[in-house]
C-alpha positions as CSV (number, residue, x, y, z in Angstrom):
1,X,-9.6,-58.1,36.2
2,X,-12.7,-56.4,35.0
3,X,-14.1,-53.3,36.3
4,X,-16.8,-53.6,38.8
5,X,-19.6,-50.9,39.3
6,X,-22.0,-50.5,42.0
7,X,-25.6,-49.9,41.3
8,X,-29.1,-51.3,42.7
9,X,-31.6,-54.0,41.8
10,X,-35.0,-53.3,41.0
11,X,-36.0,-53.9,44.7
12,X,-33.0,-51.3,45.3
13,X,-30.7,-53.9,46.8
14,X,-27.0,-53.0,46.5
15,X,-25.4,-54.8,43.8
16,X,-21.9,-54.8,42.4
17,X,-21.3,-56.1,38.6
18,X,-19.6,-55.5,35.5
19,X,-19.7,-52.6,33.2
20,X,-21.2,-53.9,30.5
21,X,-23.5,-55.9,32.8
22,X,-25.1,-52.8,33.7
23,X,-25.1,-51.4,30.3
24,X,-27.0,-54.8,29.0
25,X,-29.5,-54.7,31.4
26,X,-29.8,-50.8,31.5
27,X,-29.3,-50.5,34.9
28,X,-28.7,-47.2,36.8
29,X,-24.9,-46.4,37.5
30,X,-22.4,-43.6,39.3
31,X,-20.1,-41.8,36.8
32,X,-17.7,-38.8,37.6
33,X,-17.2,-36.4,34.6
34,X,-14.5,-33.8,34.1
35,X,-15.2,-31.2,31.8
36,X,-11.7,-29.4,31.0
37,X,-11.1,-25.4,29.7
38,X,-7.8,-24.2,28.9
39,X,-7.4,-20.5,30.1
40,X,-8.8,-18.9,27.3
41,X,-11.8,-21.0,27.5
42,X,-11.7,-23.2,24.8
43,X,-13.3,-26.9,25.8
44,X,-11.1,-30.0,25.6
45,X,-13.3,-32.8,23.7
46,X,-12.6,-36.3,23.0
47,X,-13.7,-38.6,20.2
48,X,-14.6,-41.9,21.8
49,X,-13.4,-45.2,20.0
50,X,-15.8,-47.5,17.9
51,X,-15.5,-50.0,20.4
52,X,-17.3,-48.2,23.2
53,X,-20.1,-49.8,23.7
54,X,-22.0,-46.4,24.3
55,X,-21.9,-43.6,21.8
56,X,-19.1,-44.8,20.0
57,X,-17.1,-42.8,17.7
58,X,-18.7,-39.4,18.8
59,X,-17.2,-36.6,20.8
60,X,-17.5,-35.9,24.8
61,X,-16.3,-33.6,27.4
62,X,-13.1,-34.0,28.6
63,X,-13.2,-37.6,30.1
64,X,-15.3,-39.4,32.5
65,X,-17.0,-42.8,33.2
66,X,-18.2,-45.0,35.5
67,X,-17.3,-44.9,39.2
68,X,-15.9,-48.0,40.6
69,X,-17.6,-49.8,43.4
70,X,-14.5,-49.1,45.8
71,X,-14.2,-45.4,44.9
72,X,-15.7,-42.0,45.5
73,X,-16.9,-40.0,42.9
74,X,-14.3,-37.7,43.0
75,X,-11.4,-40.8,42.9
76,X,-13.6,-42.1,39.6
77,X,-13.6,-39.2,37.9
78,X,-9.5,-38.4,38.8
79,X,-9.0,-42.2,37.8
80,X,-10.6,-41.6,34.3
81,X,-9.0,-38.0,33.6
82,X,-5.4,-40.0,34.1
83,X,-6.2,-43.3,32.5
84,X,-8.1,-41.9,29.4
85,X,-6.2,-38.6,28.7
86,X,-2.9,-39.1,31.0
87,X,-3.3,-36.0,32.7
88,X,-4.3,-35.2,36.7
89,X,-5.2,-31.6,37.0
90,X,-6.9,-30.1,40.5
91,X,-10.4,-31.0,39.3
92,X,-13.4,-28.9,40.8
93,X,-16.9,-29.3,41.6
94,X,-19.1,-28.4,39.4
95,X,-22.6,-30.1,39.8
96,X,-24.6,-33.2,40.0
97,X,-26.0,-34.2,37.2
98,X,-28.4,-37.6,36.0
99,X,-28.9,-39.2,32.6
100,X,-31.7,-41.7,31.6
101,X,-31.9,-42.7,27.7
102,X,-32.4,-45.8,26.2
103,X,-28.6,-46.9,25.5
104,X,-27.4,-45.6,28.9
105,X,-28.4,-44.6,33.1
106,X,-26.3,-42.9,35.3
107,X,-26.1,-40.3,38.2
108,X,-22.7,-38.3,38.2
109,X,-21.2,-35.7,39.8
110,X,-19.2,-33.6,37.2
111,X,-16.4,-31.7,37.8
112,X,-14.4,-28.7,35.1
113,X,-10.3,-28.7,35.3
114,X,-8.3,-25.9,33.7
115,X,-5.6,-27.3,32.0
116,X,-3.2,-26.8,28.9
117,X,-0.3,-29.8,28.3
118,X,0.6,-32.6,27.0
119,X,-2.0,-35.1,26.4
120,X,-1.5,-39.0,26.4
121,X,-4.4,-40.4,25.2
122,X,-5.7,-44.1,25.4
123,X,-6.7,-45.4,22.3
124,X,-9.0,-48.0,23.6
125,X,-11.1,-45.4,24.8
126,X,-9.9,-42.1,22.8
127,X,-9.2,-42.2,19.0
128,X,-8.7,-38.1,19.5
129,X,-9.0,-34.8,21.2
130,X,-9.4,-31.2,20.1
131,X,-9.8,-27.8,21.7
132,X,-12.9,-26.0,20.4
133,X,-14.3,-22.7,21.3
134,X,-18.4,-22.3,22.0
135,X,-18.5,-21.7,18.5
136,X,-17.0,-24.7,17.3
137,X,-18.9,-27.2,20.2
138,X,-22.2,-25.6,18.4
139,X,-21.0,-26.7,14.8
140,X,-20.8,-30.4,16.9
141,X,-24.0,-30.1,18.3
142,X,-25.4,-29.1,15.0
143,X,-24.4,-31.8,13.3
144,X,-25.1,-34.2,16.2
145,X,-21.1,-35.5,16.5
146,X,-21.8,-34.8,20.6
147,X,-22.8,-37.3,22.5
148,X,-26.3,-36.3,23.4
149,X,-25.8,-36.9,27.2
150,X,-23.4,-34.3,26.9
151,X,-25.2,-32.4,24.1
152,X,-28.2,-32.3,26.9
153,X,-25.5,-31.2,29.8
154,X,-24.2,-28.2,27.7
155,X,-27.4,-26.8,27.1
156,X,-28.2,-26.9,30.5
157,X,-25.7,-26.5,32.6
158,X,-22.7,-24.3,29.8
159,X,-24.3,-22.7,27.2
160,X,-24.3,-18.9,27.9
């Protein structure tokens, strides 16, 4: 069955359709992001796979996507942490956050985990992960291999 989001017309009508429905016709959708530290604080980051339709191939936060229309944001972004990286830590609030570019819209509500384990990734969505320090995230930033959703959400919201 394919995924269903919710999001609103442009007279604001409530509207339920596919993912990539709302990525063709750039409308706005809910995602909930987990952003994941391991006790020293290194970041876990994933390299998305070349078949996402958005931002493929470069790296993210943790895991996160697209909340479905029968779900909090908070069950979303638990769904996504155990489908795409096969882990369920306690998650946390963290803030809310919105993103508006030409490939992609969303408002999200984005959440941080501490964890350190095994890791069970999905390779539709994940070809790898890594755990970097600040240091090492700014080498990605440098050299633009973020996402720049999340390039944008570290320099506003992580960056000390």
């Amino acid at each position: 069955m394919e995924e269903t989001l919710e999001t609103r017309d442009k007279q604001g009508n409530k509207v339920i359709l596919s993912r990539d429905e709302i990525i063709d016709q750039h409308l706005i959708h809910k995602a909930g992001l987990v952003i994941i530290k391991d006790k020293t604080g290194r970041f876990l980051i994933s390299q998305r796979s070349e078949k996402k339709k958005v931002y493929p191939l470069l790296w993210c936060f943790g895991a996160g996507g697209g909340v479905r229309a029968d779900e909090s944001f908070e069950e979303g972004a638990k769904r996504e942490l155990k489908e795409e990286l096969g882990i369920s830590p306690p998650i946390k609030f963290l803030c809310d956050w919105e993103y508006n570019s030409k490939e992609i819209q969303y408002i999200a509500k984005v959440y941080i985990a501490e964890y350190k384990g095994k890791i069970t990734i999905d390779p539709e969505e994940i070809i790898q992960t890594l755990w970097v320090t600040k240091e090492e995230l700014n080498k990605f930033i440098e050299e633009k291999l973020l996402s720049p959703d999340n390039i944008i959400f570290y320099q506003k919201h992580l960056k000390i």
